[in-house]
Structure formats: structure tokens, C-alpha cells
PDB file as gemmi writes it, atoms N, CA and C in Angstrom:
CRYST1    1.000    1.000    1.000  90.00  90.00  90.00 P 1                      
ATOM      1  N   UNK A   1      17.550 -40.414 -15.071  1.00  0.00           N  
ATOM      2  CA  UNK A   1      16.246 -39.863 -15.402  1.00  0.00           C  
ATOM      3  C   UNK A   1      16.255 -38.368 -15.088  1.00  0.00           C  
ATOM      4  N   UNK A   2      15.803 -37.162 -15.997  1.00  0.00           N  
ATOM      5  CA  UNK A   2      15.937 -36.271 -15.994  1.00  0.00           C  
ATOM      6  C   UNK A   2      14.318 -35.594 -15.859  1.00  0.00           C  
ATOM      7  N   UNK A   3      14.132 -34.302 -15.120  1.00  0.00           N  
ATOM      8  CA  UNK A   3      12.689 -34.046 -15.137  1.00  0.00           C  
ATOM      9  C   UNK A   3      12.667 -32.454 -16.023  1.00  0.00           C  
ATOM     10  N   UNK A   4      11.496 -32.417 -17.208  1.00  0.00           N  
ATOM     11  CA  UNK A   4      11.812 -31.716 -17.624  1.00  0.00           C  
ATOM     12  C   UNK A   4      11.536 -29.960 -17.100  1.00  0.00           C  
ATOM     13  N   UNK A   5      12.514 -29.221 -17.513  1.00  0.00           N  
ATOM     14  CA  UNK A   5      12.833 -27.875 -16.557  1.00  0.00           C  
ATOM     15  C   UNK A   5      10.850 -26.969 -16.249  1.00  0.00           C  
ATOM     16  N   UNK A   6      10.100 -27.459 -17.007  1.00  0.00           N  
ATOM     17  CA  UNK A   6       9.264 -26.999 -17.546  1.00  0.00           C  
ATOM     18  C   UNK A   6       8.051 -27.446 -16.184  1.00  0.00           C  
ATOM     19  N   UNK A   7       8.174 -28.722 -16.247  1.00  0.00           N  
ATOM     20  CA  UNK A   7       7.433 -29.247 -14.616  1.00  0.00           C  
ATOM     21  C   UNK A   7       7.988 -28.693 -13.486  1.00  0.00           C  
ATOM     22  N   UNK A   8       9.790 -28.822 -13.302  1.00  0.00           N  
ATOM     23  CA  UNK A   8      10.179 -28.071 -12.382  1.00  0.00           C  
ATOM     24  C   UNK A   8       9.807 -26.761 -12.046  1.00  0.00           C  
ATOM     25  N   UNK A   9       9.540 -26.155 -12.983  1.00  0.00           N  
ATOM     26  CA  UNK A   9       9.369 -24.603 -12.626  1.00  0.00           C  
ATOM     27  C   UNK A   9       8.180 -24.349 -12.086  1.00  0.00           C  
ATOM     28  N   UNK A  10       6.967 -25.337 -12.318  1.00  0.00           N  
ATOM     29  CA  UNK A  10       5.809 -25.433 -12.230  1.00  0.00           C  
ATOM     30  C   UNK A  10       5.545 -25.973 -11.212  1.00  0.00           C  
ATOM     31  N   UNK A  11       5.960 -27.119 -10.413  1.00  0.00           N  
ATOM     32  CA  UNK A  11       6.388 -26.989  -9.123  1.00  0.00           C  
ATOM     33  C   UNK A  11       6.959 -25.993  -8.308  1.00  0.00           C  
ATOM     34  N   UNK A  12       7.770 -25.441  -8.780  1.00  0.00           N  
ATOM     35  CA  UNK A  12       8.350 -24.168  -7.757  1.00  0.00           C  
ATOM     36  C   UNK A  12       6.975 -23.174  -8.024  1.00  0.00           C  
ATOM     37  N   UNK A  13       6.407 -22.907  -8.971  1.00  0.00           N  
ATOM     38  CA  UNK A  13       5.359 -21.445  -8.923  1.00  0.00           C  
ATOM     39  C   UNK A  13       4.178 -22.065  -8.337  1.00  0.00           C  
ATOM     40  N   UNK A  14       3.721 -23.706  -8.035  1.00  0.00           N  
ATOM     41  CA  UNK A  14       2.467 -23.874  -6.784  1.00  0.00           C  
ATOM     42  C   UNK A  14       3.386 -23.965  -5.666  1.00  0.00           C  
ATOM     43  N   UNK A  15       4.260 -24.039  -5.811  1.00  0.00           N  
ATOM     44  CA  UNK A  15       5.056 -24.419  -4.034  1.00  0.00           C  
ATOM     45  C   UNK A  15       5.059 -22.776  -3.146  1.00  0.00           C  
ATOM     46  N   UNK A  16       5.394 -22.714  -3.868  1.00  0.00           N  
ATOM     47  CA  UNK A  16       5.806 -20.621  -3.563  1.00  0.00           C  
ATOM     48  C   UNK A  16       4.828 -19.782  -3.491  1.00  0.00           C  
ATOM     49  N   UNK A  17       4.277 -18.967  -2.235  1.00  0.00           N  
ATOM     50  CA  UNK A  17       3.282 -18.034  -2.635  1.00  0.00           C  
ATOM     51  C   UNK A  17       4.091 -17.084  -2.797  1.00  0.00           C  
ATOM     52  N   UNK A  18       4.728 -16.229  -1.323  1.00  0.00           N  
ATOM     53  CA  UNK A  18       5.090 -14.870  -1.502  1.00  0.00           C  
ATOM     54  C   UNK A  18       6.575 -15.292  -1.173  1.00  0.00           C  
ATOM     55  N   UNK A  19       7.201 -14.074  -1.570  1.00  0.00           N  
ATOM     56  CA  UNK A  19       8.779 -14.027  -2.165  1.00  0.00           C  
ATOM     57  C   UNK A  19       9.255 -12.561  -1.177  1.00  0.00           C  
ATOM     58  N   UNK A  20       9.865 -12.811  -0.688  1.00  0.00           N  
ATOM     59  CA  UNK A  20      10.253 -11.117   0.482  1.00  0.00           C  
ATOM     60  C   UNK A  20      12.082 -11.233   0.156  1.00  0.00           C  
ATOM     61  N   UNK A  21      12.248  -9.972  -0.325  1.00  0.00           N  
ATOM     62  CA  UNK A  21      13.484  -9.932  -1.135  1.00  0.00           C  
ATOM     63  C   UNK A  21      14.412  -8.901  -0.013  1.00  0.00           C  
ATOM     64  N   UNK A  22      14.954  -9.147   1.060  1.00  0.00           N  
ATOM     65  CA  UNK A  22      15.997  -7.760   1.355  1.00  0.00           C  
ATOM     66  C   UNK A  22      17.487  -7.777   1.299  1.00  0.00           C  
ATOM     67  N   UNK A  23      17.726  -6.490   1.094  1.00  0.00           N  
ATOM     68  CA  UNK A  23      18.826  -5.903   0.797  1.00  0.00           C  
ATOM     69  C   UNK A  23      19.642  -5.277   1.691  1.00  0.00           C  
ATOM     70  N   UNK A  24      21.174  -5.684   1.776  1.00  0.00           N  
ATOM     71  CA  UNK A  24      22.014  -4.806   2.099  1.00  0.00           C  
ATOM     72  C   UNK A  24      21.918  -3.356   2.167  1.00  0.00           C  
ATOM     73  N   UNK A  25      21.979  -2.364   2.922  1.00  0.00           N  
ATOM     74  CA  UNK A  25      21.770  -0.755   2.240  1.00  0.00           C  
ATOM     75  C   UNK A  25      23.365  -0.319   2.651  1.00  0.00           C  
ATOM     76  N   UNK A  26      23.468   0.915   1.977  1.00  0.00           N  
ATOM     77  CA  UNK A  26      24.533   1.654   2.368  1.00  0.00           C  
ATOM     78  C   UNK A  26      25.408   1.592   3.259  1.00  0.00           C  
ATOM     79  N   UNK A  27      24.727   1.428   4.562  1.00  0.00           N  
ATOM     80  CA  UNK A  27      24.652   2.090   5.675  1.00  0.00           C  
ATOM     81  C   UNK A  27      24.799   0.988   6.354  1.00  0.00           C  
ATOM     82  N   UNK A  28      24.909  -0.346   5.661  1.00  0.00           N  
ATOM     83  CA  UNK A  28      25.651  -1.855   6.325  1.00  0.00           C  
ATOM     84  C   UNK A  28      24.388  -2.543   7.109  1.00  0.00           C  
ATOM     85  N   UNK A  29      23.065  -1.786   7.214  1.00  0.00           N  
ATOM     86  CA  UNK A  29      22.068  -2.504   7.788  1.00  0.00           C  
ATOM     87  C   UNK A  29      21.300  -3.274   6.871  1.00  0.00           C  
ATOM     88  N   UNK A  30      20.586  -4.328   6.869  1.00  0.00           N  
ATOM     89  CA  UNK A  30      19.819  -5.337   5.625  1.00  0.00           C  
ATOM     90  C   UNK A  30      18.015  -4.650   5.745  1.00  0.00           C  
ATOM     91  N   UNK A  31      17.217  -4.347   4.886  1.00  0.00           N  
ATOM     92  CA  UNK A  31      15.620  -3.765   5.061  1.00  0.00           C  
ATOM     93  C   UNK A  31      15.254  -4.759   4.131  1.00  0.00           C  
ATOM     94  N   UNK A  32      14.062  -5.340   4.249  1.00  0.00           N  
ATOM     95  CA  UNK A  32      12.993  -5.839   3.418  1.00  0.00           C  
ATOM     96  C   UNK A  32      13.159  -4.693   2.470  1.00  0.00           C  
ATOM     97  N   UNK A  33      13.107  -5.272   1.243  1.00  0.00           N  
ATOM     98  CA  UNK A  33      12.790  -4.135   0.236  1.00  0.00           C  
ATOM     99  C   UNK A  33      11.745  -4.553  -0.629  1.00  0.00           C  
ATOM    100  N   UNK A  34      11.393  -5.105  -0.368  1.00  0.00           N  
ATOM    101  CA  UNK A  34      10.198  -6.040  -2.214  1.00  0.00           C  
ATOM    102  C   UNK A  34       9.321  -7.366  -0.976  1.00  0.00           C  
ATOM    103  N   UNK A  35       8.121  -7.393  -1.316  1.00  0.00           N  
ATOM    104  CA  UNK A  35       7.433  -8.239  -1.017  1.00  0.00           C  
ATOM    105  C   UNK A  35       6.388  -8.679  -2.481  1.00  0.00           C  
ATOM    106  N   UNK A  36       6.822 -10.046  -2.765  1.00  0.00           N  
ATOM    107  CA  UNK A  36       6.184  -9.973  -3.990  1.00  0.00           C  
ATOM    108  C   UNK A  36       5.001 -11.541  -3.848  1.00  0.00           C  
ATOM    109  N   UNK A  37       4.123 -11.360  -4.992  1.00  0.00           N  
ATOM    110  CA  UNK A  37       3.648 -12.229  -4.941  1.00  0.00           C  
ATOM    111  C   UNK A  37       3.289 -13.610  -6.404  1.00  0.00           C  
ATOM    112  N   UNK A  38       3.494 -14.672  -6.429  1.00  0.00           N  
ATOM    113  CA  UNK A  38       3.823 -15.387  -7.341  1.00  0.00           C  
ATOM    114  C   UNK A  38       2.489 -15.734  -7.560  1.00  0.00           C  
ATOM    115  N   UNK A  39       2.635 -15.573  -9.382  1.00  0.00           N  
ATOM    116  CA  UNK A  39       0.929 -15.594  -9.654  1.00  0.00           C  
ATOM    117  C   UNK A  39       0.436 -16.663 -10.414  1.00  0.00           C  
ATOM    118  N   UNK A  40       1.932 -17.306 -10.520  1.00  0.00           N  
ATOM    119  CA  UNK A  40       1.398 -18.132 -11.538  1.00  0.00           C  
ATOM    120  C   UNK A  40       2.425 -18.317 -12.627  1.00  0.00           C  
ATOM    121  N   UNK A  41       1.895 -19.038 -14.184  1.00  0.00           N  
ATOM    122  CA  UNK A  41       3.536 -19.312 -14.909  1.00  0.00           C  
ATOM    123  C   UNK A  41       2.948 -18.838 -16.418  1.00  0.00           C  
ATOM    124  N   UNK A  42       3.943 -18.386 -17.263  1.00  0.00           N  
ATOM    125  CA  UNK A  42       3.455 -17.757 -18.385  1.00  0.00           C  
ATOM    126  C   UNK A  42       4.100 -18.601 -19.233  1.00  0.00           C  
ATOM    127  N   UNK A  43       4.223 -19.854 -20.288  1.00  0.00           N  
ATOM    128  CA  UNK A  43       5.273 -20.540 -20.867  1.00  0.00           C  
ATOM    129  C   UNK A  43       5.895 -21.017 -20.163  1.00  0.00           C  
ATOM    130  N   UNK A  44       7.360 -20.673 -20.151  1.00  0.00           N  
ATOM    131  CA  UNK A  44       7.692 -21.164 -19.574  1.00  0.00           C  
ATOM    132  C   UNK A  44       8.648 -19.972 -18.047  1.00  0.00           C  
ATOM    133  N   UNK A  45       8.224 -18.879 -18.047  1.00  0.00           N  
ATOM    134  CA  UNK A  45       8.647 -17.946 -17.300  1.00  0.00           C  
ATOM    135  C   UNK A  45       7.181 -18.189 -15.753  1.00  0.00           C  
ATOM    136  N   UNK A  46       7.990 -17.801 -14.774  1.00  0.00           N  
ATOM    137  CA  UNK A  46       7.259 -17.876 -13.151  1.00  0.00           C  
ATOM    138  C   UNK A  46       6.832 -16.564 -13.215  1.00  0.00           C  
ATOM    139  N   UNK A  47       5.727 -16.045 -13.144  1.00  0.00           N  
ATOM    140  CA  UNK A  47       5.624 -14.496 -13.196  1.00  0.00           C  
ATOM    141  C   UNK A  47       5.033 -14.404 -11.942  1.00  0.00           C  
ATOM    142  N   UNK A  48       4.910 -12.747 -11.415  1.00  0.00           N  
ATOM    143  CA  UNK A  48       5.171 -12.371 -10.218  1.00  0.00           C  
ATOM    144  C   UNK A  48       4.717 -11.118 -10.137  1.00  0.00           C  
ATOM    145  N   UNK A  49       4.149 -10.653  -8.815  1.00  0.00           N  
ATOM    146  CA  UNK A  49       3.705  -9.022  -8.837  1.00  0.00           C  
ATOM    147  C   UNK A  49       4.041  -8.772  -7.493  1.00  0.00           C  
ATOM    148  N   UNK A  50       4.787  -7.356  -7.378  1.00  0.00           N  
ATOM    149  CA  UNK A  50       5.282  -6.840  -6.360  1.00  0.00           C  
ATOM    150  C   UNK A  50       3.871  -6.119  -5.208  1.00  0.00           C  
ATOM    151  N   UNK A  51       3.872  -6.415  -3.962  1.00  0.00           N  
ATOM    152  CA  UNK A  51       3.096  -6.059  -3.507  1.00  0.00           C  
ATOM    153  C   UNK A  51       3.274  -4.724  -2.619  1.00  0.00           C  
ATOM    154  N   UNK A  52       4.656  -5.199  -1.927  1.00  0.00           N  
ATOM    155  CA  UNK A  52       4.992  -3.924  -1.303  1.00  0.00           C  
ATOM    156  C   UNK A  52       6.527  -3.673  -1.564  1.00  0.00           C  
ATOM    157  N   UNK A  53       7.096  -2.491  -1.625  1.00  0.00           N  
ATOM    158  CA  UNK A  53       8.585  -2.094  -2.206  1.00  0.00           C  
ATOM    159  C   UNK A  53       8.679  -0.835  -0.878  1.00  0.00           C  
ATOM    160  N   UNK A  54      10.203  -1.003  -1.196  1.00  0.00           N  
ATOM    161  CA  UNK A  54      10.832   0.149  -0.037  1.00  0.00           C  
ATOM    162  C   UNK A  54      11.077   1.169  -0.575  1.00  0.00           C  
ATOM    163  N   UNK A  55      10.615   2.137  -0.604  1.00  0.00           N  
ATOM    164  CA  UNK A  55      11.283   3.406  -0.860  1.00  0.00           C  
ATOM    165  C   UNK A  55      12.302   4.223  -0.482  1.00  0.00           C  
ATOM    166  N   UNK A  56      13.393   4.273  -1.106  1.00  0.00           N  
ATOM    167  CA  UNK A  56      14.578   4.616  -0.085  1.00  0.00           C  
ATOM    168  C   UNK A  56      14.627   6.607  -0.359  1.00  0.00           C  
ATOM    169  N   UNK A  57      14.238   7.306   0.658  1.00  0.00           N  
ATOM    170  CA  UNK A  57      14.502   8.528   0.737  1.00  0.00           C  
ATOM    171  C   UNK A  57      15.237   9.116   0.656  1.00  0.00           C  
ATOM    172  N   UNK A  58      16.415   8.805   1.297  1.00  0.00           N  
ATOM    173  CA  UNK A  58      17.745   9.592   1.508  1.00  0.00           C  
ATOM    174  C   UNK A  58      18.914   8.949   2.941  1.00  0.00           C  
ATOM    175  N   UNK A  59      19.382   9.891   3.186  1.00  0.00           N  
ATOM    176  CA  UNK A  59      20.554   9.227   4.328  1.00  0.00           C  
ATOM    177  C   UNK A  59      20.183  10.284   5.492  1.00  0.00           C  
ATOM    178  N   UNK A  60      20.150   9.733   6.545  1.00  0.00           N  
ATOM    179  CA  UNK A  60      19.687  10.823   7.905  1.00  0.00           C  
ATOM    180  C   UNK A  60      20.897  11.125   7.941  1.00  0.00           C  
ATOM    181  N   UNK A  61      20.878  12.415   9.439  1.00  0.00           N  
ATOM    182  CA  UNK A  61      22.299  12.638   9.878  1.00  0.00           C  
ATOM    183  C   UNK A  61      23.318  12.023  10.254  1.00  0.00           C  
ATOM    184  N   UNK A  62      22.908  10.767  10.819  1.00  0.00           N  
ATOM    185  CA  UNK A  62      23.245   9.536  11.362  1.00  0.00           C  
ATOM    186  C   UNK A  62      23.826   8.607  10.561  1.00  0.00           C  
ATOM    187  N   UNK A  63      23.742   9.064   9.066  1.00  0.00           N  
ATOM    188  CA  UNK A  63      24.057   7.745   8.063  1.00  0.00           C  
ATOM    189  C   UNK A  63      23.129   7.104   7.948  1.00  0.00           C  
ATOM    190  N   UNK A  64      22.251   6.629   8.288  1.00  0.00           N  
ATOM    191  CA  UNK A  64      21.205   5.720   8.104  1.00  0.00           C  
ATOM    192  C   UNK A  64      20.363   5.858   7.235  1.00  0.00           C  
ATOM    193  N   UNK A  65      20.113   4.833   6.361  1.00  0.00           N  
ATOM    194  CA  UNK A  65      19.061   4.783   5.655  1.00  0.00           C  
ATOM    195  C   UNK A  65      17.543   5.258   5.667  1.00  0.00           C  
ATOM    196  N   UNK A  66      17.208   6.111   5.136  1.00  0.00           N  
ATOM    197  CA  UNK A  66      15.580   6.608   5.683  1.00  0.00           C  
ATOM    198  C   UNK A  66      15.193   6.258   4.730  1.00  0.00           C  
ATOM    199  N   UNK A  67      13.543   5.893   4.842  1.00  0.00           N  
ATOM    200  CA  UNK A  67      12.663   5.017   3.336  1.00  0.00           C  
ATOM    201  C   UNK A  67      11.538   4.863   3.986  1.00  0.00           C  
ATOM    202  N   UNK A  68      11.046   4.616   3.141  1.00  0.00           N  
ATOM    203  CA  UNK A  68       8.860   4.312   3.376  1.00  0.00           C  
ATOM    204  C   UNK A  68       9.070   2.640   2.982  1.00  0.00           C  
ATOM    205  N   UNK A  69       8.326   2.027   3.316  1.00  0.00           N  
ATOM    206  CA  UNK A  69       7.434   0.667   2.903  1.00  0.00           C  
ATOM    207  C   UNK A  69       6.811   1.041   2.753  1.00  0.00           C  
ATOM    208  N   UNK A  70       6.380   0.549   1.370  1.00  0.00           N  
ATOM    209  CA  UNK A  70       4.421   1.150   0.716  1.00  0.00           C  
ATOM    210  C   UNK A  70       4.198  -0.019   0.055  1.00  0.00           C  
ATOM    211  N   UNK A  71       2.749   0.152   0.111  1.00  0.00           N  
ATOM    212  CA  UNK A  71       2.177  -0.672  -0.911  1.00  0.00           C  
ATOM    213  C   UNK A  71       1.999  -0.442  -2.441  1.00  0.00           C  
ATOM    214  N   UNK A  72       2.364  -1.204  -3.419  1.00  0.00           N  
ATOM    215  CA  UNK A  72       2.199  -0.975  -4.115  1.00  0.00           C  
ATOM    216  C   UNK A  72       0.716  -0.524  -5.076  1.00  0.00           C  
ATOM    217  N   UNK A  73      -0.683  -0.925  -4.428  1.00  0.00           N  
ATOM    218  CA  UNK A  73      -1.432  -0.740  -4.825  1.00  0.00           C  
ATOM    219  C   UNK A  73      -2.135  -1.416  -5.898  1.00  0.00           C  
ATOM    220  N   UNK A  74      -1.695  -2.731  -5.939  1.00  0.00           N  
ATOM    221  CA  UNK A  74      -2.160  -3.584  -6.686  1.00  0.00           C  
ATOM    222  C   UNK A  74      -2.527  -4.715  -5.743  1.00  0.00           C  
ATOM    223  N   UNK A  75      -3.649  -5.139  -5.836  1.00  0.00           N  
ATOM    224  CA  UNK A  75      -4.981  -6.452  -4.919  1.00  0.00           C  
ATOM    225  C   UNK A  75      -4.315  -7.485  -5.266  1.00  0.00           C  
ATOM    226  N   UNK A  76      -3.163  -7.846  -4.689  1.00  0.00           N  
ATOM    227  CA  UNK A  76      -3.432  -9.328  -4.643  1.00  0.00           C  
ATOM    228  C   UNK A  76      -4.186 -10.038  -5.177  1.00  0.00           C  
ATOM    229  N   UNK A  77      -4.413 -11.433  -5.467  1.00  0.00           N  
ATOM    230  CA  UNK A  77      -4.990 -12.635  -5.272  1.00  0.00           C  
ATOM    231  C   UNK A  77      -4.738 -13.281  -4.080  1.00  0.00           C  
ATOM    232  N   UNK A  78      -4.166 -12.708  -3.052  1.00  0.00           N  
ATOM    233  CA  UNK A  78      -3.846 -13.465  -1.766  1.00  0.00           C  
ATOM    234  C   UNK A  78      -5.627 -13.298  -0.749  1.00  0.00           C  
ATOM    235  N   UNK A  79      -6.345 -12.435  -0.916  1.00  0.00           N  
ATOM    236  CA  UNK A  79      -7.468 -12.225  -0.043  1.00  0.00           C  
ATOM    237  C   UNK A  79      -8.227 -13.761  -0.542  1.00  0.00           C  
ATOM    238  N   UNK A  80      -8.026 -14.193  -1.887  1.00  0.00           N  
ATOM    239  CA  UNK A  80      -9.197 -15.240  -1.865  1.00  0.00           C  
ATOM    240  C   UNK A  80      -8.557 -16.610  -1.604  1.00  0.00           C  
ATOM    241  N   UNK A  81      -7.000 -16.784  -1.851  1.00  0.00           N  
ATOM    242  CA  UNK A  81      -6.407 -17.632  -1.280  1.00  0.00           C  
ATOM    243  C   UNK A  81      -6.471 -17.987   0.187  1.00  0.00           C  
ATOM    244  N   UNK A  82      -6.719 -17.003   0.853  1.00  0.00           N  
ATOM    245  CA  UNK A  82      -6.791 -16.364   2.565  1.00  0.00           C  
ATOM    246  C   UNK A  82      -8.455 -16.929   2.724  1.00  0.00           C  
ATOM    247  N   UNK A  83      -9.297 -16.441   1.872  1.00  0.00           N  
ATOM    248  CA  UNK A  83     -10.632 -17.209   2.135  1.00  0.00           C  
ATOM    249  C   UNK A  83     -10.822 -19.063   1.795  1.00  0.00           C  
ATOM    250  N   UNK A  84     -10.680 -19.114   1.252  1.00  0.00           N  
ATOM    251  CA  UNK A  84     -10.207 -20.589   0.843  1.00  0.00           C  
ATOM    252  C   UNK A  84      -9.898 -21.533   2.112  1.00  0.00           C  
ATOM    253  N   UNK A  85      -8.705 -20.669   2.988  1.00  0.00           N  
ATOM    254  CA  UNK A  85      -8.290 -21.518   4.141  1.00  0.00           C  
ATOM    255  C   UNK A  85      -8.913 -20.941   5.299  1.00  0.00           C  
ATOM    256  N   UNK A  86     -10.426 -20.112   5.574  1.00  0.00           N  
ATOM    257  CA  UNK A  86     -11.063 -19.717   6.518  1.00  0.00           C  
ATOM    258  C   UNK A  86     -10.955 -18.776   6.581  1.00  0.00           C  
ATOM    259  N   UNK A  87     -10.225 -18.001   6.252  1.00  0.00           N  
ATOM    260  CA  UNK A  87      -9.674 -16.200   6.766  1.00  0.00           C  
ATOM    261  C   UNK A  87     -10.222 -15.202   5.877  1.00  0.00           C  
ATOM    262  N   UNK A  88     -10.652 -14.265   6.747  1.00  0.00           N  
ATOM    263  CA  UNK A  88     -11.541 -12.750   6.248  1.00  0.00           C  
ATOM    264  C   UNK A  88     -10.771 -11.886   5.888  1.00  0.00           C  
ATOM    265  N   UNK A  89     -10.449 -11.011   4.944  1.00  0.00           N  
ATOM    266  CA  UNK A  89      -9.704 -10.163   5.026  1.00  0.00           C  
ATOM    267  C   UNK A  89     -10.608  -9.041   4.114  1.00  0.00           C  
ATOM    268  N   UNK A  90     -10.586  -7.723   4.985  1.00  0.00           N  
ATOM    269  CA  UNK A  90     -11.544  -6.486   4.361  1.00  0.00           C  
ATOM    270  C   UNK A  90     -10.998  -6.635   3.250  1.00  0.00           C  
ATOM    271  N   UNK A  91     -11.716  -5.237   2.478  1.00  0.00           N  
ATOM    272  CA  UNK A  91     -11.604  -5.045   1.095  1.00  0.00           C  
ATOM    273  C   UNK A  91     -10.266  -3.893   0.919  1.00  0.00           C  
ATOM    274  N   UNK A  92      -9.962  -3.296   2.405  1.00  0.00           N  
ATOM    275  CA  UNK A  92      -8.975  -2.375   2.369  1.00  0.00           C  
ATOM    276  C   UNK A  92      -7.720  -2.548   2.792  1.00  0.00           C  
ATOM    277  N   UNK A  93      -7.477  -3.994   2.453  1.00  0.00           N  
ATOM    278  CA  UNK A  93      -6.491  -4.572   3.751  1.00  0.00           C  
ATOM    279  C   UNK A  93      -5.183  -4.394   3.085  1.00  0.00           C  
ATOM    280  N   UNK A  94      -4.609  -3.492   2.029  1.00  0.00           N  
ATOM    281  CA  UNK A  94      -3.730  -3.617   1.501  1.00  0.00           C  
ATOM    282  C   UNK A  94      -3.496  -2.515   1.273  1.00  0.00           C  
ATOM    283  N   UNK A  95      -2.394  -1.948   2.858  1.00  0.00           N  
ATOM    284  CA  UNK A  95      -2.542  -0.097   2.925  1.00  0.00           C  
ATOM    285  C   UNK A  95      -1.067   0.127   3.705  1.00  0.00           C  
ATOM    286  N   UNK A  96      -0.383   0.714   3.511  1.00  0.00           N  
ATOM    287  CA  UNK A  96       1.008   0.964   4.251  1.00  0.00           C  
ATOM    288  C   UNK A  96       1.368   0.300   5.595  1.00  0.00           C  
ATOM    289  N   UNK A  97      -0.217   0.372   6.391  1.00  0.00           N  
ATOM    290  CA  UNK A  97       0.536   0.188   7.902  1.00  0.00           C  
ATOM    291  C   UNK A  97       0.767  -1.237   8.034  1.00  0.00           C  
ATOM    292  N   UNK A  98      -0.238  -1.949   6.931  1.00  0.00           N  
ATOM    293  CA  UNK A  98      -0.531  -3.368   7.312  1.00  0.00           C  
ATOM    294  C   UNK A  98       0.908  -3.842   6.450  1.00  0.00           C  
ATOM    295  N   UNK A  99       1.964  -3.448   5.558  1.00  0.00           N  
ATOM    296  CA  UNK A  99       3.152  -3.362   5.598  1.00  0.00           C  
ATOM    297  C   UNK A  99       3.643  -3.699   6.638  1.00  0.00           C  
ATOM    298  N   UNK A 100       3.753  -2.882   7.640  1.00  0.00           N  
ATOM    299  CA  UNK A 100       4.565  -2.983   9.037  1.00  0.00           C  
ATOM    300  C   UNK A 100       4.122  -4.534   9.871  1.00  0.00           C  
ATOM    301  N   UNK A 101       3.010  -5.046   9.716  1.00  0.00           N  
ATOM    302  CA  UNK A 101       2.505  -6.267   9.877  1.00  0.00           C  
ATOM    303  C   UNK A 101       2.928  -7.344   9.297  1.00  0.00           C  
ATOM    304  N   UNK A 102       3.223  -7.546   8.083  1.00  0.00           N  
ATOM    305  CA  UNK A 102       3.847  -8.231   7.465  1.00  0.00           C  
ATOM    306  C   UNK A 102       5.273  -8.587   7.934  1.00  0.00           C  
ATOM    307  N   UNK A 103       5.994  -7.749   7.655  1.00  0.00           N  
ATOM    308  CA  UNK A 103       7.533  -7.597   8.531  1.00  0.00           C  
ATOM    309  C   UNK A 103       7.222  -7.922   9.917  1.00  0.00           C  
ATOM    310  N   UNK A 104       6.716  -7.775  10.737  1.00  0.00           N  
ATOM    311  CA  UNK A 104       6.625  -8.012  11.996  1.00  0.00           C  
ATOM    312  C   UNK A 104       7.052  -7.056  13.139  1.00  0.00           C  
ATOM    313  N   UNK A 105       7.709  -6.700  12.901  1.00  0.00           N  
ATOM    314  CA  UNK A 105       8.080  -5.438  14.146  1.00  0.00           C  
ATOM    315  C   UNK A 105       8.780  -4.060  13.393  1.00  0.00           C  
ATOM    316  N   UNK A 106       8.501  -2.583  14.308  1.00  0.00           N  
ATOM    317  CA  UNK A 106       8.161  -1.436  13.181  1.00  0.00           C  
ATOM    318  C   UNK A 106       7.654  -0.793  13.076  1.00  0.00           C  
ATOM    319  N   UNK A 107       7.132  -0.042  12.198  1.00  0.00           N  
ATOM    320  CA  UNK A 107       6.528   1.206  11.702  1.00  0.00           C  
ATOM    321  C   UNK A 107       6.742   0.671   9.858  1.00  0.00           C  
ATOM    322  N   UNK A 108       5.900   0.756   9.041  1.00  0.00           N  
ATOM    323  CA  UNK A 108       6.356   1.112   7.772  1.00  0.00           C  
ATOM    324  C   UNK A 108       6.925   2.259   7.225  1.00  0.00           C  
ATOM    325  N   UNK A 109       7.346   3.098   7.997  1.00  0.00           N  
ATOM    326  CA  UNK A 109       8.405   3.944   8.038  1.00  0.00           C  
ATOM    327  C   UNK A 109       9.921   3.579   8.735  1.00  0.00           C  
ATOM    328  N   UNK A 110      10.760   3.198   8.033  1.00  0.00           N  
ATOM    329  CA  UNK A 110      12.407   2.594   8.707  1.00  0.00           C  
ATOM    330  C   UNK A 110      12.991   4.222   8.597  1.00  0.00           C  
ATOM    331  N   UNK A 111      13.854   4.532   9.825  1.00  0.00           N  
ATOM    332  CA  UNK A 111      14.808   5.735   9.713  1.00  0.00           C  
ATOM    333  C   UNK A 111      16.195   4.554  10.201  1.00  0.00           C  
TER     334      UNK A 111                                                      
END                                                                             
């Protein structure tokens, strides 16, 4: 018995909210780079919107990777998902520092 790819996928896009993508850099250390959020299914494609991305600046003196975490500036649908299960979240809650919150320990600035 085979299930067709079409339910599967549709299962994976209610199973899945957010998607946090990091990367290897240069410089042999791994950064969050992409925090995205799954919105839902178009046909038969999972579509998706990036919430926060890394900006990679340049290389310090040190070799190291320097970059911003920013927000991308696009509202979620996560604030009413968040109300749904009890939780308040302002109207401004989707601003660089609260980046660094997400990740958990930090600055949304990585050097």
C-alpha cells in the first residue's frame, strides 16, 4: 500500500511550523542563517517565508565570520498561532534583537 506523495507532503506542511537552516561558514564555524516559516501548501509545492536571514558582512582580522541576523520584515502568521495557544505577542515583536531570542544565546550581531 502506497500513500499518495500529495497527502504526504501535506502532512509534513501541518506537522512543521518553523524551519532554522545553518550553515557551515568559511571560517569552519556553523551560524543559523535562515529562520523560516511554513505557511502552508500551494498544489502540490510546501511554501514557506523566511523570517529572519544572516547577513554575512565580511571576514574580521581574526578570520571570522562577521554578519547581522535581521529580520526580514515580513509578520508572520506565527503571532495568531501564538494566540490560539494563550500567548500575547505585541504588534512589534518582530525586530532584530528578538532574533537573538530565538537562537538563544548572543547578540543578533555574530563577529
Amino acid at each position: 500500500m502506497s500513500i499518495p506523495e500529495k497527502s504526504v507532503r501535506q502532512q509534513i506542511a501541518s506537522a512543521i511550523t518553523i524551519v532554522v537552516q545553518a550553515t557551515r561558514m568559511s571560517d569552519g564555524t556553523r551560524k543559523v542563517t535562515s529562520v523560516s516559516e511554513i505557511t502552508g501548501m500551494e498544489e502540490n509545492v510546501i511554501s514557506m517565508q523566511e523570517i529572519f536571514a544572516f547577513n554575512k558582512k565580511g571576514i574580521g582580522p581574526d578570520g571570522k565570520v562577521i554578519g547581522v541576523f535581521q529580520p526580514t520584515h515580513i509578520r508572520p502568521p506565527i503571532p495568531g498561532t501564538a494566540a490560539s495557544l494563550g500567548y500575547r505577542l505585541a504588534a512589534d515583536s518582530v525586530r532584530a534583537r528578538d532574533a537573538s531570542q530565538l537562537i538563544g544565546k548572543g547578540a543578533a550581531r555574530w563577529e
